[in-house]
N, C-alpha and C positions, 0 to 999 in steps of 0.2 A: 540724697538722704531721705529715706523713706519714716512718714511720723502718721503716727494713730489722732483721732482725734481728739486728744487729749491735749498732745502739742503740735497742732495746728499751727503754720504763720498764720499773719493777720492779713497781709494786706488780698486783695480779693480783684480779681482781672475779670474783663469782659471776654471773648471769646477771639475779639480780631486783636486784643493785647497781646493773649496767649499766640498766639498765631505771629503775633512781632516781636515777639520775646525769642521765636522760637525760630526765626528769622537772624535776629541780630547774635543766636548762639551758632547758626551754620555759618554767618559770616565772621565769626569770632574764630572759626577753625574746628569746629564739632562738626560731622556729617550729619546730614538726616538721617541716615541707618546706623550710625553709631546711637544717636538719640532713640531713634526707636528699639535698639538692639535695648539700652537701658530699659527702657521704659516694660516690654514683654519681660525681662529679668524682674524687674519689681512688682509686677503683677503677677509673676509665677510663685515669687518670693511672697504675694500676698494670701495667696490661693493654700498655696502650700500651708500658710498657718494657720486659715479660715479650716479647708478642711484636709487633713493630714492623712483622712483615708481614701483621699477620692482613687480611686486608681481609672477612672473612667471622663472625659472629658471633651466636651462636643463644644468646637467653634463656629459659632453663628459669624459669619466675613462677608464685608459690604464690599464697597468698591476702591475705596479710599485708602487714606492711612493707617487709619483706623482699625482696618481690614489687615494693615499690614502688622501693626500690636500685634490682633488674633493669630498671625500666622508664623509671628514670632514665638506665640506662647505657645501654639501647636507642638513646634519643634522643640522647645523646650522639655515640655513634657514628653513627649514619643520620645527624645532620648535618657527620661528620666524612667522609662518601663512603664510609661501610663498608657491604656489605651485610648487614642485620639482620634474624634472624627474632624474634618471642618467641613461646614456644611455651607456651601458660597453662592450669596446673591449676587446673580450675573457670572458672567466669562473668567473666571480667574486668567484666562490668558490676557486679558484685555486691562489687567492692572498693568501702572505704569511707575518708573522712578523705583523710588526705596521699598511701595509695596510691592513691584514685582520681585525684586531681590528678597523678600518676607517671603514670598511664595515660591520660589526658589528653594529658601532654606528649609521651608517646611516641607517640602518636595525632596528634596536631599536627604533627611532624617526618615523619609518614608513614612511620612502622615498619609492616611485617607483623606482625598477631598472629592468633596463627591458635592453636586448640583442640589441649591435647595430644591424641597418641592414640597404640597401641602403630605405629603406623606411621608417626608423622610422622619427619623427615629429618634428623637433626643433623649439622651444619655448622662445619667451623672451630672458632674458641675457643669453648667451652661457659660460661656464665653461672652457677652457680648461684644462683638466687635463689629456693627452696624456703619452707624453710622457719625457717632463721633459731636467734633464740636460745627461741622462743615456745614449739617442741616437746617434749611432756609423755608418757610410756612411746613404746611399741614404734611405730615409723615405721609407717604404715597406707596398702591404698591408696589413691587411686591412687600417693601420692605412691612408695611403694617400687618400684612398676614404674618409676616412672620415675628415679628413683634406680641402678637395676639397668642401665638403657638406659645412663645418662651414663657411669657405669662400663665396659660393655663397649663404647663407642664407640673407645674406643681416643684421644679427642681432646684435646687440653689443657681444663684445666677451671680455672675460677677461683670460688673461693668467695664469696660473699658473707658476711662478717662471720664467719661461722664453716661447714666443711662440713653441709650438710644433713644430718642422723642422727646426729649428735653429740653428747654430753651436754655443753651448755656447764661445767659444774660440776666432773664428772667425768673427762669424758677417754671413757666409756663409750659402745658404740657401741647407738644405740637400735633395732636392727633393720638392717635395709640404710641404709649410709653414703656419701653422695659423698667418694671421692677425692681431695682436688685436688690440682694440681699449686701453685698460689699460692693460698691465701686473703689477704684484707684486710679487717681488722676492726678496729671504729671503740670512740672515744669510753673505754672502760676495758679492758686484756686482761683473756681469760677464763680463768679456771683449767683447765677443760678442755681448751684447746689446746697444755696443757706437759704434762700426764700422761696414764695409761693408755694408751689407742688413740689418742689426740690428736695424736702425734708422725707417727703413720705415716696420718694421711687431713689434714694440713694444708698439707703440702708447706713451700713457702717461705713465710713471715708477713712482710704489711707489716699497720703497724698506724698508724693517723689516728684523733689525738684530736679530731677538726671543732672546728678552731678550740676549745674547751669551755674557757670560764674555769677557770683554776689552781685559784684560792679556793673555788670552787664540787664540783669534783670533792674538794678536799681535807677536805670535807664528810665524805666517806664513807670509814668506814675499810675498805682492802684484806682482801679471805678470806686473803691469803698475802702473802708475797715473792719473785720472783724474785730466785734469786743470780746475782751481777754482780760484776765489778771494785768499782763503788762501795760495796757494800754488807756485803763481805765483813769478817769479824774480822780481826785482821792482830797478827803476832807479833811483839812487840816488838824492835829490834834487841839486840844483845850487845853489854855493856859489853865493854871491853877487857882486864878481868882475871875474865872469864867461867872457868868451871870448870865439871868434868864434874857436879856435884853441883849444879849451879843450875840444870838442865833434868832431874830427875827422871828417874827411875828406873823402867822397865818390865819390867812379867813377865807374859811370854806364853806362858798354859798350854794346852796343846792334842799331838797329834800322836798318836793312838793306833798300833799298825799296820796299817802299811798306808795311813795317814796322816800321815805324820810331814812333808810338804811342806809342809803347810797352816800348821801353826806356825810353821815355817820362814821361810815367806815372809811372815807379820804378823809374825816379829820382825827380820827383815831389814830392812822397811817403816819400822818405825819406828824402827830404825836411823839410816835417812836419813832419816827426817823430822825431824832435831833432837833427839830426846831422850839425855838424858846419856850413859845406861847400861841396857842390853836384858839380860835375862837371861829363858835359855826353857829352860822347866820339860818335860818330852816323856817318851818311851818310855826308859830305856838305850839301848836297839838301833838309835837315832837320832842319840848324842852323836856319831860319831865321825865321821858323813856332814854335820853341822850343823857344827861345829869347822872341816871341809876346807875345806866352802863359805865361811864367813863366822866365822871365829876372834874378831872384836873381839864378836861375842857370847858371854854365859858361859852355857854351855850344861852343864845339871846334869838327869841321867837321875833320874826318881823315879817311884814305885813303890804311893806311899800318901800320904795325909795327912801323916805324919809327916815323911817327906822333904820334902815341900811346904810346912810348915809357917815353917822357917826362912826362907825364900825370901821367903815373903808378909809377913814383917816386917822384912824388905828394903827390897819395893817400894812405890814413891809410885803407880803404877799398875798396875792387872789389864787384859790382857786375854785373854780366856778365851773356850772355844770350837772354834777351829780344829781340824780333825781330832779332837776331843776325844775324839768316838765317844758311844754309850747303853749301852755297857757298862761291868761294875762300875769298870774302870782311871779311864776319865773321871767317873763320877757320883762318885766317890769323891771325884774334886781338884775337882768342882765344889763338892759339901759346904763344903767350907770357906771361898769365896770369900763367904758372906757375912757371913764373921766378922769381914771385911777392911775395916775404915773406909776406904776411901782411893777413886778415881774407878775406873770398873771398864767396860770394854767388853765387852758380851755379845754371840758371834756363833754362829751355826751349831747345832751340838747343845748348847750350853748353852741355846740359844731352847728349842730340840725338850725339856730335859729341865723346864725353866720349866715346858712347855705343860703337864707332865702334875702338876706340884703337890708334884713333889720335889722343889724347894726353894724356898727364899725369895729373895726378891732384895731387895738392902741397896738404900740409899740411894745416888744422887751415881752414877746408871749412864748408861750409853748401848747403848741395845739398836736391833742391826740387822739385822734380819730381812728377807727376799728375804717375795715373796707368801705361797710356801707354809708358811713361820714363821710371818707374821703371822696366816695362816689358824687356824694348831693354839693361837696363845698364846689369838685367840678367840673359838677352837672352832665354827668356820664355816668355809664352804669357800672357797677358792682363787677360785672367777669371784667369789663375797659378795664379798673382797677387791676383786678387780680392778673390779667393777660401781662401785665408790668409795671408792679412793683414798684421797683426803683424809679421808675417814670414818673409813676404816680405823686408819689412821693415826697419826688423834687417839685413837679408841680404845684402841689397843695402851698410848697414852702417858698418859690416864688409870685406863686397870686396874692398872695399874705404878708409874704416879707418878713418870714416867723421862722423859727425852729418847729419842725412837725414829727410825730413820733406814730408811723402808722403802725397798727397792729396787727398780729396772726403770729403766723408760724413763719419762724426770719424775719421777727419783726424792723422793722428800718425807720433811723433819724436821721434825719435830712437837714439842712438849713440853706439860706435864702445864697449864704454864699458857694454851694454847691457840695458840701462836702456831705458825705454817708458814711454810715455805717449799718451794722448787719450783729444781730443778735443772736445768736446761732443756739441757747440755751433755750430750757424748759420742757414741760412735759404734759401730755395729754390729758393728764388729770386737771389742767388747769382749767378749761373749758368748762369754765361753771361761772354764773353770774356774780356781778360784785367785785371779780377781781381788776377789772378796768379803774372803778373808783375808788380801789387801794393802791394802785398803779400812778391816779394823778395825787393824792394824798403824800405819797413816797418823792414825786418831783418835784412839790410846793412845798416841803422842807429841804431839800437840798438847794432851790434858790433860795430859801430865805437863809442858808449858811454858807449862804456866797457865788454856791456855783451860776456859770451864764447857762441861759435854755438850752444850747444843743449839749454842755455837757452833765447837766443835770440829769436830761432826757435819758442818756446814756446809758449813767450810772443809774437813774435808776430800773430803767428795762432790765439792767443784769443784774440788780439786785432782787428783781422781782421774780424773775425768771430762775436764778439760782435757788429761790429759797420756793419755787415753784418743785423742781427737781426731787428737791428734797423729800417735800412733804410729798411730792407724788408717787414716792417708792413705794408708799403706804396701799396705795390704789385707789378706783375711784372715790368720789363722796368730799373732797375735796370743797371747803366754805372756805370765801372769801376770808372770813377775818382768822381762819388757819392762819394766813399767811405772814400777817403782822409781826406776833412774834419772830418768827422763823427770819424775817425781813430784816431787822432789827441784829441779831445775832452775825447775819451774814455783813451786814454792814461796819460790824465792830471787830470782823475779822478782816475788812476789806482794810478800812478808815479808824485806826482804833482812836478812840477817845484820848488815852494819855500814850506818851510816849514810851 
């Protein structure tokens, strides 16, 4: 069944899944060339309604299976009156198995195949059928020349099962990467094509499970989750003699000088997102500018531990961080937070001051760090990061023993017990500062209404992310505190308040 991404499944495979999935369907009684016969039908079928007038169609064919899709689609099209070139890296006689019956067929239907070279001609829709999910380090040539070529063609490109130069797993880009404008990728999604660099070389995703038995795939359990409408945690409604004290209490410590927005706007956040009562702990120099903006927060100027003190035996929840700063004002109010039994959101320079070993972190947290966080919590650089992801990730969330929520593009929560997920929402416009510390603001009101860190973490990345989307249709220019509202709305569509 072939689906847009719109309905997407959720669950999300590694590459050698996908590869045993697609194992236990030939020994289930499905051929390899029956599967791949699918699979070229679904990507003809997607071509076709990407662009309806291509009449012109050049396949790029590696050596693989892969190769063998491309040479399925070839045929396809030459017998639907298209003109077809495939233009093949390496021997096409020296394919073996199912892709030499693909070259065959495409051979029988009377496709041109003709030998890459740095001069052959591409034409119309481009094919990729490279190299597939098989690809192991840095893309080599020939294939990167050619890879380079599809790229600067300037021509629509369509992927086979995933862009060539991509790290199915990771998201990470293995040397020079195809482009494309559609991929279509079969039988289990791959985790790489929701995070890292995944988002920005896949273009639009159709995904076809070939036909593949329910039972069979249900075999294998998924690397991750995609989140979804179905999947998401959801807040209970309000009885009807609700009170402010049955949705927990938040205290959002951050806002040094010079920073005092940054609290601001995680306690405004969570504000709207349901939680009882917000109270933000900041600079003096702060209370009077926080008060104008938004009054139904109680907002108390503190100075030291001891002023902070009362506060935190207050709150049902921390979240700390924002604006906090590395100097002595915020290390001072971090000290204390892990004296604090209660759910605790860690963002920003509370990460940074984690990273260097002055302090502890309590139990019952939720830590969300951007790349260069998760870099220093450990102490590896920023590309180690981005190279993987999901690595990362889990990492952060077993050296801590916490729910971690890294962030970018496919942003991912993790937790200590291994499980992922992958956030597949949002939009370019959000790349503006501030929206990080509306991000922990929206998580520290959904713990203080019950939810636990990794599903807080969850709901709220796709609540932040969705109401990201939104307001980004708009275009750039995009302020943090846009978002609030917009947050709030999607949350009472998500989680309605009464029944």
């Amino acid at each position: 069944m072939s689906q847009t991404t719109d309905t997407l499944p959720n669950p999300l495979y590694s590459a050698a899944q996908v590869r045993e999935l697609d194992a236990r369907l030939i020994a289930a009684g499905t051929s390899g060339f029956e599967l791949m016969q699918r699979a070229a039908h679904a990507a003809w079928r997607a071509l076709r309604r990407r662009w309806p007038d291509a009449d012109e169609i050049t396949v790029l064919a590696g050596r693989g299976n892969n190769a063998g899709d491309g040479y399925l689609i070839a045929a396809l099209a030459q017998r639907a009156g298209r003109r077809v070139t495939v233009l093949a890296v390496g021997d096409p006689q020296r394919l073996q198995g199912d892709a030499s019956l693909a070259r065959d067929d495409a051979q029988a239907a009377g496709v041109r195949i003709l030998p890459w070279s740095a001069e052959s001609d591409l034409k119309g829709v481009l094919v990729d059928a490279l190299l597939g999910t098989g690809v192991t380090g840095e893309v080599r040539e020939p294939y990167a020349s050619v890879i380079r070529a599809i790229n600067e063609s300037r021509l629509p490109i369509l992927a086979v099962d995933l862009p060539s130069g991509l790290c199915a797993d990771t998201g990470s880009l293995l040397g020079e990467t195809v482009r494309a404008e559609l991929t279509v990728t079969f039988i289990g999604l791959k985790l790489g094509l929701f995070t890292g660099q995944g988002p920005d070389r896949v273009g639009a995703l159709v995904f076809d499970d070939l036909q593949a038995d329910a039972a069979t795939v249900e075999q294998i359990e998924p690397s991750a989750l995609r989140l979804s409408v179905a999947n998401l945690p959801q807040l209970a409604p309000r009885s009807p003699t609700a009170h402010k004290g049955s949705f927990g209490q938040v205290l959002v410590i951050g806002g040094d000088l010079g920073t005092g927005g940054a609290a601001l706007l995680a306690a405004e956040a969570a504000l709207r997102c349901g939680a009882g009562m917000v109270t933000l702990a900041t600079r003096p120099e702060h209370v009077t500018a926080a008060l104008v903006r938004r009054p139904e927060i109680m907002c108390s100027g503190v100075e030291s531990t001891y002023a902070l003190t009362a506060l935190t035996q207050r709150a049902g929840v921390l979240v700390i961080g924002p604006g906090l700063g590395q100097a002595p004002w915020g290390r001072s109010l971090l000290s204390l937070a892990p004296h604090c039994h209660v759910p605790q959101v860690w963002d920003a320079d509370a990460l940074n001051l984690l990273a260097t070993g002055a302090v502890e972190l309590p139990s019952d947290c939720l830590l969300t760090p951007h790349p260069g966080e998760a870099a220093r919590l450990l102490g590896i650089s920023i590309a180690e990061v981005q190279s993987d992801r999901p690595a990362a990730v889990r990492a952060v969330a077993k050296r801590y023993g916490c729910a971690v929520l890294l962030k970018g593009a496919g942003t991912l929560i993790a937790d200590f017990d291994g499980r992922l997920a992958v956030c597949d929402r949002g939009h370019p416009a959000m790349a503006s500062a501030g929206l990080g510390d509306v991000l922990a603001g929206v998580a520290g009101a959904l713990l203080a209404q019950g939810l636990a860190p990794f599903e807080a973490a969850c709901l709220a990345v796709w609540l932040h992310a969705v109401a990201g989307e939104r307001l980004g249709s708009q275009g750039r220019g995009l302020a943090a505190a846009d978002l609030i509202p917009v947050i709030r709305q999607v949350l009472e569509e998500q989680s309605p308040c009464r029944n």
